[in-house]
PALUMKE-187835 format. One record per residue (C-alpha): residue number from 0; x, z, y; residue in three letters. Coordinates in Angstrom, 3 decimals, always signed. Each point is the difference from the previous one (the first is absolute). Layout:
N
<node><seq>NUM</seq><px>X</px><pz>Z</pz><py>Y</py><type>ALA</type></node>
...
***
This chain:
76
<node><seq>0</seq><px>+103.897</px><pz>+93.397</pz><py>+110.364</py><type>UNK</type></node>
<node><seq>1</seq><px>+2.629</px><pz>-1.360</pz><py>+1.708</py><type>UNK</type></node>
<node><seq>2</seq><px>+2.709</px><pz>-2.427</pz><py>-2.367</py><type>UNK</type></node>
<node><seq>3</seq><px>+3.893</px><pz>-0.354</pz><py>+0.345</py><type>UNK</type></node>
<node><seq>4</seq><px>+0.518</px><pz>-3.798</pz><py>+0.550</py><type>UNK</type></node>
<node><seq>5</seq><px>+1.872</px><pz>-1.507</pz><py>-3.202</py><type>UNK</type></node>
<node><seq>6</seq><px>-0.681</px><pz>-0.169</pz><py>-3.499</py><type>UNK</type></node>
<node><seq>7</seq><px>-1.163</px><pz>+3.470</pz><py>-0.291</py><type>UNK</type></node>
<node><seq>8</seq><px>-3.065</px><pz>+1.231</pz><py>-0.741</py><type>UNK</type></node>
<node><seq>9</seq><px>+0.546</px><pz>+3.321</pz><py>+0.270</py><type>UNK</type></node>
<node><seq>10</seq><px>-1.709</px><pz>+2.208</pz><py>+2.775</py><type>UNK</type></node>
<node><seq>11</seq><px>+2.187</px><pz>+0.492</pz><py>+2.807</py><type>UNK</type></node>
<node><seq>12</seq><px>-0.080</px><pz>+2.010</pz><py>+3.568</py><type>UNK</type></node>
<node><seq>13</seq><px>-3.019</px><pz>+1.600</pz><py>-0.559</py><type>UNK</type></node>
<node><seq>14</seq><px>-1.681</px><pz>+0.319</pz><py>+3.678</py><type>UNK</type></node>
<node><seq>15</seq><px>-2.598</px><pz>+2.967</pz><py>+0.998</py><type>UNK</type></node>
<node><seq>16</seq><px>-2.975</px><pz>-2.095</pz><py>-0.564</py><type>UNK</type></node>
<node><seq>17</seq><px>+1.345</px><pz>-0.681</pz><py>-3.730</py><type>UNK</type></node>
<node><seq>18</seq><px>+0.802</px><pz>+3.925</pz><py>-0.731</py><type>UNK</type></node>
<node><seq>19</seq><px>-3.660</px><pz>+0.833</pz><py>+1.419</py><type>UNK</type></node>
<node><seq>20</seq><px>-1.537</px><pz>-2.134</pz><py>-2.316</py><type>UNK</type></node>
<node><seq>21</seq><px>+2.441</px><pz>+0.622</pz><py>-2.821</py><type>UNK</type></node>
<node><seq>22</seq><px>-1.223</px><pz>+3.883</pz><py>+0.367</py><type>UNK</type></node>
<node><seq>23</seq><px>-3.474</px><pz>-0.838</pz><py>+0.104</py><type>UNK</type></node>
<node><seq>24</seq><px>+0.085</px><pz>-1.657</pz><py>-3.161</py><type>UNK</type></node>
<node><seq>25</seq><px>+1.438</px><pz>+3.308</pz><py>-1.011</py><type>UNK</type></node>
<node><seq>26</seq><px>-2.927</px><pz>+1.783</pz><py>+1.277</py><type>UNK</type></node>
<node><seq>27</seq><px>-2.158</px><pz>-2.178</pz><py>-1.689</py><type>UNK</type></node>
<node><seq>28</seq><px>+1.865</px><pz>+0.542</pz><py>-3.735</py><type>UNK</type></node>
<node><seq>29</seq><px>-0.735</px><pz>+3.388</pz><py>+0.543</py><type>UNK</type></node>
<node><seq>30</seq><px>-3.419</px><pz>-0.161</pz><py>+0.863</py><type>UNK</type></node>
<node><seq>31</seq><px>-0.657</px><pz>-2.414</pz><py>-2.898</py><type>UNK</type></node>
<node><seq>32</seq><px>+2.051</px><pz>+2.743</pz><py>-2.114</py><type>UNK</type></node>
<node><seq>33</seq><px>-2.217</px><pz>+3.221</pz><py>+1.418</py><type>UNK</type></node>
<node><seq>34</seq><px>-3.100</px><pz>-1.881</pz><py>-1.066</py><type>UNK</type></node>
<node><seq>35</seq><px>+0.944</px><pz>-1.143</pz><py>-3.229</py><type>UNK</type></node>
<node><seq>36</seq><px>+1.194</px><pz>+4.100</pz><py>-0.773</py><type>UNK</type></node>
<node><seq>37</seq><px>-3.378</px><pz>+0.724</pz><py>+1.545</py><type>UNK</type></node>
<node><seq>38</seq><px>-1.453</px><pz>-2.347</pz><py>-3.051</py><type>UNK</type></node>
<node><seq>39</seq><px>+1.735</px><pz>+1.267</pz><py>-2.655</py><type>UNK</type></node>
<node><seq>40</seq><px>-0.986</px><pz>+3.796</pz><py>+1.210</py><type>UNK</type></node>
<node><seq>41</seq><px>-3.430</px><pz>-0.537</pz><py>-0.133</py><type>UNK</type></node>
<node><seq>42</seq><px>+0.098</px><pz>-0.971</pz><py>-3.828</py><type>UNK</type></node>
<node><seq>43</seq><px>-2.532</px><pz>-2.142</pz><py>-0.180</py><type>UNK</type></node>
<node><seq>44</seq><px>+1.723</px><pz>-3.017</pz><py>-1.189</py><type>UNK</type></node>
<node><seq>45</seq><px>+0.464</px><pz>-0.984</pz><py>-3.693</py><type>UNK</type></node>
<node><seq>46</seq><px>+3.289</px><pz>-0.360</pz><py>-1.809</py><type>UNK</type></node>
<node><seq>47</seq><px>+0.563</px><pz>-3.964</pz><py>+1.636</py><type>UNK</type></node>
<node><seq>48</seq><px>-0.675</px><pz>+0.749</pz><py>+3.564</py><type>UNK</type></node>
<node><seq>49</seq><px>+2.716</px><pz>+3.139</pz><py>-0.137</py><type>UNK</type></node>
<node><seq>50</seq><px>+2.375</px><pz>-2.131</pz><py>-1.563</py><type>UNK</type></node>
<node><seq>51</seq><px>-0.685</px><pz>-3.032</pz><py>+2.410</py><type>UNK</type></node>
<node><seq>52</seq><px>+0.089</px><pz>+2.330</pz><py>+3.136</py><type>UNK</type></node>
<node><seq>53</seq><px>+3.693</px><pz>+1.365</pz><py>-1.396</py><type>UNK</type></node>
<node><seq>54</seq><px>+1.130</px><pz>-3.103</pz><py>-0.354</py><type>UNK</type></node>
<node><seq>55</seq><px>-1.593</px><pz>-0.540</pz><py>+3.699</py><type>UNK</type></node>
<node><seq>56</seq><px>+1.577</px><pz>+3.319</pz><py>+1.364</py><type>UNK</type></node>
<node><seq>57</seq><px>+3.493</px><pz>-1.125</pz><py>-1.936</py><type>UNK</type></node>
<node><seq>58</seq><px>+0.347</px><pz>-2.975</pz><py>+1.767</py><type>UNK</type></node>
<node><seq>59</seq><px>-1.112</px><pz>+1.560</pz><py>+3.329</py><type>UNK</type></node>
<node><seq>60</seq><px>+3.243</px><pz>+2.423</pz><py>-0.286</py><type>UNK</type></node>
<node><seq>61</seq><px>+1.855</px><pz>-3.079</pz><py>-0.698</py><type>UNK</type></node>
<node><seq>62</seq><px>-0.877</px><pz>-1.626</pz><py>+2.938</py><type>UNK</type></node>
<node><seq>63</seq><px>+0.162</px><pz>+2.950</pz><py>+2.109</py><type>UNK</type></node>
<node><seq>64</seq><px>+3.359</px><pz>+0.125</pz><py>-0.753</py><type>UNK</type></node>
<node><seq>65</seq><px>+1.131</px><pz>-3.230</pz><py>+0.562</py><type>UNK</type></node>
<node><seq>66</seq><px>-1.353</px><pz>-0.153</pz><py>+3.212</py><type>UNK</type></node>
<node><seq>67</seq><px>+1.795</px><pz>+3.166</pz><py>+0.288</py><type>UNK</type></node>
<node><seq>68</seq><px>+3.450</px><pz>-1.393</pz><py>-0.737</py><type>UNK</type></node>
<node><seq>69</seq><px>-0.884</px><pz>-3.350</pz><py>+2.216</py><type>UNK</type></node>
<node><seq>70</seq><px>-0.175</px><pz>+2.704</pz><py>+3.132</py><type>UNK</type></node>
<node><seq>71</seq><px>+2.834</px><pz>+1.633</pz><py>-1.222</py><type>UNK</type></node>
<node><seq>72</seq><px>+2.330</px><pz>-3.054</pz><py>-0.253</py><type>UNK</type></node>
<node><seq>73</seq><px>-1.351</px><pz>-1.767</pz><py>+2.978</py><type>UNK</type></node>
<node><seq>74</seq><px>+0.368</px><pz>+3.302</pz><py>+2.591</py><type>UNK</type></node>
<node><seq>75</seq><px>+3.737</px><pz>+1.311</pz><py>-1.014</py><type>UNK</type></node>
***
């Protein structure tokens, strides 16, 4: 991703190469997400691996959305 020059280290002017592969890590959250609910529907997994593969699936969300608000700051 491209950098302002300075002292900041903040992302700024986000160019179309950036955004694509900002989304596609967005794609990929998802993904991840759909096959960790996938998991947990088939019920096979002990009390542990459900509450590892929330804590998975919580932080995927979290992610998700800061990539989210990274797109949405970088595109106004």
């Amino acid at each position: 991703m491209t950098r302002s020059s300075g002292s900041s280290s903040s992302i700024r002017g986000v160019d179309e190469r950036d955004l694509i592969l900002l989304e596609s890590a967005i794609t990929a959250i998802d993904e991840a997400g759909a096959a960790v609910a996938a998991e947990v529907e088939r019920d096979r997994l002990g009390e542990t691996a459900l509450a590892r593969l929330s804590t998975v699936e919580a932080e995927l969300r979290r992610s998700r959305l800061a990539l989210e608000k990274i797109i949405q700051e970088e595109t106004i």
